[in-house]
VOGU-49883 format. One line per field, with one value per atom (N, C-alpha, C): residue in one letter; atom name; x, y, z. Coordinates in steps of 0.2 Angstrom, whole numbers, plus 5000, padded with zeros to 4 digits. Example, Ala and Ser with C-alpha at 12.3 -4.5 7.8 and 13.67 -1.06 7.14 Angstrom:
residu = c(A, A, A, S, S, S)
atome = c(N, CA, C, N, CA, C)
px = c(5066, 5062, 5066, 5064, 5068, 5064)
py = c(4972, 4978, 4984, 4989, 4995, 5000)
pz = c(5039, 5039, 5039, 5035, 5036, 5039)
// end
This chain:
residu = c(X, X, X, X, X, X, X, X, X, X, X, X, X, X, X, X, X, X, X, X, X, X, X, X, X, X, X, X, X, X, X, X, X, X, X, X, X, X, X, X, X, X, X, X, X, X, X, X, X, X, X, X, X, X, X, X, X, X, X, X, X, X, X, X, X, X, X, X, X, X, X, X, X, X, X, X, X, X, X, X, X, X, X, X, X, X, X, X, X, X, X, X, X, X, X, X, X, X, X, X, X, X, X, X, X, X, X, X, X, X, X, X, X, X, X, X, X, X, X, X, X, X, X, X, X, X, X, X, X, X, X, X, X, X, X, X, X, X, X, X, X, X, X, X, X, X, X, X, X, X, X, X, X, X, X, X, X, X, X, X, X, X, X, X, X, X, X, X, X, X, X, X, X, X, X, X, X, X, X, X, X, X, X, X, X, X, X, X, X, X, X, X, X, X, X, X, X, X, X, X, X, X, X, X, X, X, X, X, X, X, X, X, X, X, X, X, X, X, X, X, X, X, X, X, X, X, X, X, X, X, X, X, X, X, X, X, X, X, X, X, X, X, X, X, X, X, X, X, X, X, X, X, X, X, X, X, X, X, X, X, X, X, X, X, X, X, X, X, X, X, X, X, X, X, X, X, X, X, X, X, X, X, X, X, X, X, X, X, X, X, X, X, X, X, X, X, X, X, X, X, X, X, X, X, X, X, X, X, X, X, X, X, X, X, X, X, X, X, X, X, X, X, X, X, X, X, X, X, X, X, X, X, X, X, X, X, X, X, X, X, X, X, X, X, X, X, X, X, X, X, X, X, X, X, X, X, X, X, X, X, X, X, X, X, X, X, X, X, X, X, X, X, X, X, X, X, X, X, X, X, X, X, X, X, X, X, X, X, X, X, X, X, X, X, X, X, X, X, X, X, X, X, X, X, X, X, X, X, X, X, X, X, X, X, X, X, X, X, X, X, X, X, X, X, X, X, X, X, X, X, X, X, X, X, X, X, X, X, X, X, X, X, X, X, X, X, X)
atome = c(N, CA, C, N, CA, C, N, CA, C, N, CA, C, N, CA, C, N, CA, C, N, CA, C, N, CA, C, N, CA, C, N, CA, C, N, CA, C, N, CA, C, N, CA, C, N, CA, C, N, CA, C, N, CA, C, N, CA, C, N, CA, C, N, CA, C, N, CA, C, N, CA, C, N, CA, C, N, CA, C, N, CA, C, N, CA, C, N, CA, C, N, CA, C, N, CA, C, N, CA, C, N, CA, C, N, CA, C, N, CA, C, N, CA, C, N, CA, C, N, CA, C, N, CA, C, N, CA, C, N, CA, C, N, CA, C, N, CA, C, N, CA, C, N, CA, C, N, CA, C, N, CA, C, N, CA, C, N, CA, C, N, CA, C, N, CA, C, N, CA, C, N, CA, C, N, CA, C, N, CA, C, N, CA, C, N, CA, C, N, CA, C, N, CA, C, N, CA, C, N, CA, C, N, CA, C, N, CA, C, N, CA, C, N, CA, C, N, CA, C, N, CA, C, N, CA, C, N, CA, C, N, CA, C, N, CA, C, N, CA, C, N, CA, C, N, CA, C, N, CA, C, N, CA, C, N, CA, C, N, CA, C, N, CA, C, N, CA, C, N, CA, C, N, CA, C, N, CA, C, N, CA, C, N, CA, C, N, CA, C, N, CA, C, N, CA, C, N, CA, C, N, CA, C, N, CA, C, N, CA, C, N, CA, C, N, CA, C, N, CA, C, N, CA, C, N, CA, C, N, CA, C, N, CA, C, N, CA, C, N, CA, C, N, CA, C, N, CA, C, N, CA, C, N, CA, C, N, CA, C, N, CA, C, N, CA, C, N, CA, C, N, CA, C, N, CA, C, N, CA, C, N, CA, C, N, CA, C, N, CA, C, N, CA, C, N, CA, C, N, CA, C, N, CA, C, N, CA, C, N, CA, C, N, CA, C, N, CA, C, N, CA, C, N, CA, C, N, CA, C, N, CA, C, N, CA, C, N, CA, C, N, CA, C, N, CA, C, N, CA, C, N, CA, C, N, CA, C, N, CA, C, N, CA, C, N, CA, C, N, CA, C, N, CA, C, N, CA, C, N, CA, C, N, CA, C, N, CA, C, N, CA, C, N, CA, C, N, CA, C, N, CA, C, N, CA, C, N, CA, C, N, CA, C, N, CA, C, N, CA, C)
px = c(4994, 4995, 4989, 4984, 4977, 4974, 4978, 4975, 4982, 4985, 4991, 4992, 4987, 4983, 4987, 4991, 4993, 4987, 4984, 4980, 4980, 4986, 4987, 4988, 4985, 4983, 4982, 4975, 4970, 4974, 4979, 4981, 4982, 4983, 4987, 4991, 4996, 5000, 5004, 5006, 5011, 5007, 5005, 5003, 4997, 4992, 4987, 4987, 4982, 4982, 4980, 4975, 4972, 4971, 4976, 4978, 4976, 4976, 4974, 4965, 4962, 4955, 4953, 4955, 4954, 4955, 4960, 4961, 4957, 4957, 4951, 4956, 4953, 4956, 4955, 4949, 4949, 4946, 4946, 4942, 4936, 4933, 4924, 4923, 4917, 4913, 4907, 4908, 4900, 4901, 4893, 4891, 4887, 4886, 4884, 4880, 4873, 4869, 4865, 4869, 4866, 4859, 4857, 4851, 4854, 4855, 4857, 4851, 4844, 4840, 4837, 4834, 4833, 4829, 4825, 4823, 4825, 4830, 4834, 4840, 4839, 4840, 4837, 4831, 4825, 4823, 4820, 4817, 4823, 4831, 4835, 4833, 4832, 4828, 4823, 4819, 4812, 4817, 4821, 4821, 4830, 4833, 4841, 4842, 4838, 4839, 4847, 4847, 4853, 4860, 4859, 4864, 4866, 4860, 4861, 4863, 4861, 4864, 4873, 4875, 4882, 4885, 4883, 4885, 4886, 4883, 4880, 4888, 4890, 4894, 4902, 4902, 4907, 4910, 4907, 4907, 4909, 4905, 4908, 4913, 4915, 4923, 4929, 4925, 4931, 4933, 4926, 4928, 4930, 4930, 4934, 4942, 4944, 4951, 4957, 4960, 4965, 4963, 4956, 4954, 4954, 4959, 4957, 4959, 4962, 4963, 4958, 4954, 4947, 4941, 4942, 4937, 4938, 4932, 4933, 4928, 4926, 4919, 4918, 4913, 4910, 4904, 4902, 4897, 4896, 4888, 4887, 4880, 4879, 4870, 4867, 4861, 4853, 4852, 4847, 4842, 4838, 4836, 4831, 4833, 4840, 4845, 4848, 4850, 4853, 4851, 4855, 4853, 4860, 4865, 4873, 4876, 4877, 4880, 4888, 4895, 4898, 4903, 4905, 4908, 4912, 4913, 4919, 4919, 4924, 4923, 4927, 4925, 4929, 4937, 4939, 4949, 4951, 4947, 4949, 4946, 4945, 4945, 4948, 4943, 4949, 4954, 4959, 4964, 4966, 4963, 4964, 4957, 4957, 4950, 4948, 4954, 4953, 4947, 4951, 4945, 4938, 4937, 4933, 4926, 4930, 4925, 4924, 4928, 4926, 4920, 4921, 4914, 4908, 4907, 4903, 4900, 4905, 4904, 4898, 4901, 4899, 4892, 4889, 4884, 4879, 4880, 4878, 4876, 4880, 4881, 4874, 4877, 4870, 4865, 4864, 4857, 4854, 4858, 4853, 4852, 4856, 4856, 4850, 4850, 4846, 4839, 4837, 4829, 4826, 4821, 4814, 4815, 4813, 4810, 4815, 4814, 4815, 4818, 4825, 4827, 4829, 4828, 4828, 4830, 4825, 4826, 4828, 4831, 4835, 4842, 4845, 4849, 4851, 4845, 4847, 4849, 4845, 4847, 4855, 4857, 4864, 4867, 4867, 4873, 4871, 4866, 4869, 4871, 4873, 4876, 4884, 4883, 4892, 4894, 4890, 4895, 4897, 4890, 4894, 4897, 4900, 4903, 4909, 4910, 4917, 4917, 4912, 4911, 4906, 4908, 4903, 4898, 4891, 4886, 4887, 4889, 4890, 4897, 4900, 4907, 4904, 4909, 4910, 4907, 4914, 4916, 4911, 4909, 4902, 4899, 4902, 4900, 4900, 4898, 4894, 4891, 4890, 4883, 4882, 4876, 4872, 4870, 4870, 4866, 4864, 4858, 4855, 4850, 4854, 4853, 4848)
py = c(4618, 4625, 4630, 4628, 4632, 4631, 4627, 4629, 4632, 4635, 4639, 4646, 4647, 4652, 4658, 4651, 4650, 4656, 4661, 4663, 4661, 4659, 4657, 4648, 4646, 4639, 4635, 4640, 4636, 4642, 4645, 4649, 4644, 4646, 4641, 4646, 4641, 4646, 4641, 4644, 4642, 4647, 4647, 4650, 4646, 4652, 4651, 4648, 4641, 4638, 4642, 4647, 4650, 4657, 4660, 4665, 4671, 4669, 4673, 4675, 4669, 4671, 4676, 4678, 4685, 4691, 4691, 4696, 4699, 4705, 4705, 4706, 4701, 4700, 4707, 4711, 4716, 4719, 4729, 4733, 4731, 4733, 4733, 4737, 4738, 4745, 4744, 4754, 4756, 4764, 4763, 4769, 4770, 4781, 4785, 4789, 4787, 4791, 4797, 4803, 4808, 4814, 4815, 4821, 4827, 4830, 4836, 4840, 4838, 4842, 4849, 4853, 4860, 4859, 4854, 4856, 4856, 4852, 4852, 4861, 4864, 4871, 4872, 4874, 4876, 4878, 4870, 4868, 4868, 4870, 4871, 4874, 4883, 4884, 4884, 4878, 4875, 4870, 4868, 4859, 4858, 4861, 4860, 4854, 4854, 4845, 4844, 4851, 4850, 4850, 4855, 4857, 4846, 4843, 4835, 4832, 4834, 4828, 4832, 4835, 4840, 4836, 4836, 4833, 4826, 4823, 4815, 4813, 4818, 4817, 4819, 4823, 4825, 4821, 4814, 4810, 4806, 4802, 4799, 4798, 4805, 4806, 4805, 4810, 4808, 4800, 4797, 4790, 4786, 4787, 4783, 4784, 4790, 4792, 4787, 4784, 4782, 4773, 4773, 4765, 4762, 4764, 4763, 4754, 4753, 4745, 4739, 4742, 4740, 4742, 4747, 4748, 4756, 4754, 4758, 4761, 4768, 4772, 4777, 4778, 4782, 4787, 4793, 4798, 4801, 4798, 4804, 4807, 4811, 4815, 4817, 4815, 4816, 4822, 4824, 4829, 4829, 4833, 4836, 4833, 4837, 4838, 4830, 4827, 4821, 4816, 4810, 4803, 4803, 4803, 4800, 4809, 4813, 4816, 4816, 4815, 4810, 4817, 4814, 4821, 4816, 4809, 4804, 4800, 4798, 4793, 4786, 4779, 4774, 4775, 4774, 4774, 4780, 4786, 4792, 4798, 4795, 4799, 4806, 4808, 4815, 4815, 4818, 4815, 4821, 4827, 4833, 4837, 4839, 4844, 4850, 4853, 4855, 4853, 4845, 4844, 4841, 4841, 4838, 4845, 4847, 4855, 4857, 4855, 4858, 4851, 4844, 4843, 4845, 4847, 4848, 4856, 4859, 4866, 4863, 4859, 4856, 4854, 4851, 4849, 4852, 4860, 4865, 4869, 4870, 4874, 4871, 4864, 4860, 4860, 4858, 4859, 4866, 4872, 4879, 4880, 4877, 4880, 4875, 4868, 4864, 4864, 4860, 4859, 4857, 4857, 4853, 4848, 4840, 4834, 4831, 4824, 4818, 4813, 4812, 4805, 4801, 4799, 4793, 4787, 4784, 4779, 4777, 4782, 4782, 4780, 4784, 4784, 4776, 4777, 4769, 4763, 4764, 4757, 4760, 4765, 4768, 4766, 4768, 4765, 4757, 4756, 4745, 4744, 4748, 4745, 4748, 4753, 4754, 4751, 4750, 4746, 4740, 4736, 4728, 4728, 4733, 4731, 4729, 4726, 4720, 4715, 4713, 4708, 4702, 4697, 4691, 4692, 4691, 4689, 4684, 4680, 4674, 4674, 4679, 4679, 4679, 4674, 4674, 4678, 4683, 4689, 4695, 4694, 4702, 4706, 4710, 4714, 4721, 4721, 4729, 4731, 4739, 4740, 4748, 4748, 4757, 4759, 4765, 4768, 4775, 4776, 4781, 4785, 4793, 4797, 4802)
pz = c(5189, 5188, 5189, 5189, 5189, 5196, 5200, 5209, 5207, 5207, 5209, 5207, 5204, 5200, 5194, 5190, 5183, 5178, 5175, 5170, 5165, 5162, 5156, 5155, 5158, 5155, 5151, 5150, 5143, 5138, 5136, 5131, 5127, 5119, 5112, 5111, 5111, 5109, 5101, 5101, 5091, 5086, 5079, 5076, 5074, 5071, 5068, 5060, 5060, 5055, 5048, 5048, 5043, 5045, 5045, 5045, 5041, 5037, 5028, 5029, 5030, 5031, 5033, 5039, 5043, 5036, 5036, 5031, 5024, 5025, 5017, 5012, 5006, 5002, 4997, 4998, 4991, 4996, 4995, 5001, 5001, 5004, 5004, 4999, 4994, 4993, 4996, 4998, 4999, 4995, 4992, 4988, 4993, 4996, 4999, 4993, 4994, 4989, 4993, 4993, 4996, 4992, 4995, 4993, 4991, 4985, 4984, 4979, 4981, 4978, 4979, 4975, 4977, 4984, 4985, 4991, 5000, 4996, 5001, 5004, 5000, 5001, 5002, 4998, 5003, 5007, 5011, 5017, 5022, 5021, 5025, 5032, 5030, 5036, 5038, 5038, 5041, 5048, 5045, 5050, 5047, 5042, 5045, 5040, 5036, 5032, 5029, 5025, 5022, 5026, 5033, 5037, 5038, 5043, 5043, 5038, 5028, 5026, 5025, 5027, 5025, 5031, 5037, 5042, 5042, 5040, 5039, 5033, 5028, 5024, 5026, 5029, 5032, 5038, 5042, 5045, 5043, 5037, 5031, 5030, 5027, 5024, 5031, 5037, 5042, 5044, 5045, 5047, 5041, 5036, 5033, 5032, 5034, 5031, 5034, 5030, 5033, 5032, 5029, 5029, 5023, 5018, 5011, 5010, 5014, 5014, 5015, 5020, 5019, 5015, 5017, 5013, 5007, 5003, 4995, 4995, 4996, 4996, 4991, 4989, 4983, 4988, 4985, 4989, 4983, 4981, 4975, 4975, 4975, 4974, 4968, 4973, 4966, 4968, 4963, 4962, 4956, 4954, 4948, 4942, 4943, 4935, 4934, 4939, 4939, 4943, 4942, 4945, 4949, 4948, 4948, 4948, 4951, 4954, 4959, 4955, 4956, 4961, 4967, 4973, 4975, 4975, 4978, 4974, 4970, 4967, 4969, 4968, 4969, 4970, 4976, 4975, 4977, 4976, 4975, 4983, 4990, 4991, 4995, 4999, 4999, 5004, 5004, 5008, 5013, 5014, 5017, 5018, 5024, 5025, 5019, 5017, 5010, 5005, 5004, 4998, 5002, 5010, 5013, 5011, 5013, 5009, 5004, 5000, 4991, 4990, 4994, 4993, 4994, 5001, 5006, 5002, 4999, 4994, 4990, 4985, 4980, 4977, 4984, 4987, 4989, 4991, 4994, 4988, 4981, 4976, 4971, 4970, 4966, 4967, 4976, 4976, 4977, 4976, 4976, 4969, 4964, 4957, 4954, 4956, 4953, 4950, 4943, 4944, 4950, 4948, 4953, 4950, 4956, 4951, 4956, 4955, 4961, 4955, 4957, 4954, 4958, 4963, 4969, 4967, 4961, 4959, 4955, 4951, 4945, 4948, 4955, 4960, 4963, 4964, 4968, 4962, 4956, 4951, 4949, 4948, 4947, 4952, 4958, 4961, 4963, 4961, 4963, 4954, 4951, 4943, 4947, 4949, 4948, 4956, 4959, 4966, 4964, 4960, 4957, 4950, 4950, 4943, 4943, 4940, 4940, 4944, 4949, 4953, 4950, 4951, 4948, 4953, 4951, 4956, 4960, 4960, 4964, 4969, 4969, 4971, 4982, 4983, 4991, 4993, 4993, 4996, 4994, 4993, 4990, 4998, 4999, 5005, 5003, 4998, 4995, 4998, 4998, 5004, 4998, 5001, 4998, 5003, 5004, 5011, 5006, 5006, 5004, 5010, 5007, 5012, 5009)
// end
């Protein structure tokens, strides 16, 4: 069959033994720790910082929509006042451009009202408590991620 020039040869064909593997068994989480501090308004019009981190989140949100099977994301912002500033939460996000901008508002509104002062790393030990929560440390499947922005 393959001097006769047959392609499909080496094909298998019947069904696949382990099937299920592939499939994700829970969605992924990822926590989006973005910057919502005063200087981030600020130094806006110096260099666009905040314009990038609005646009970095509005990316975000558009590539996730429609993924919730896979994966389960959170976006929450620091600043001065806060460590855990919560704008998406677990399970819950937005399902229309509407709330895509009552975000991206929200964000914009904090960090012009905010204190001064740097909670970074107050941020980051918060969002790895609430990404693994309810997950054993030891589990398989642990593909949590944090991107801080």
């Amino acid at each position: 069959e393959g001097v006769a020039g047959e392609k499909y040869i080496y094909k298998r064909r019947g069904t696949v033994e382990n099937q299920q593997s592939h499939s994700v068994k829970r969605p992924r989480r990822i926590r989006f720790v973005m910057d919502c501090s005063g200087s981030m308004y600020r130094f806006n019009g110096y260099d666009q910082r905040q314009q990038r981190c609005l646009e970095a989140a509005a990316l975000v949100m558009e590539a996730f929509d429609g993924m919730e099977k896979r994966f389960d994301y959170s976006i929450v912002g620091h600043s001065g006042d806060s460590r855990c500033i919560k704008l998406v939460n677990f399970g819950e996000p937005p399902t229309n451009e509407k709330e895509r901008m009552q975000i991206l508002q929200e964000m914009v509104a904090h960090s012009q009202y905010c204190q001064s002062g740097d909670n970074t790393l107050g941020a980051i030990k918060q969002a790895v408590a609430d990404v693994t929560k309810g997950y054993a440390v030891d589990d398989e499947n642990d593909e949590n991620c944090m991107v801080i922005a």
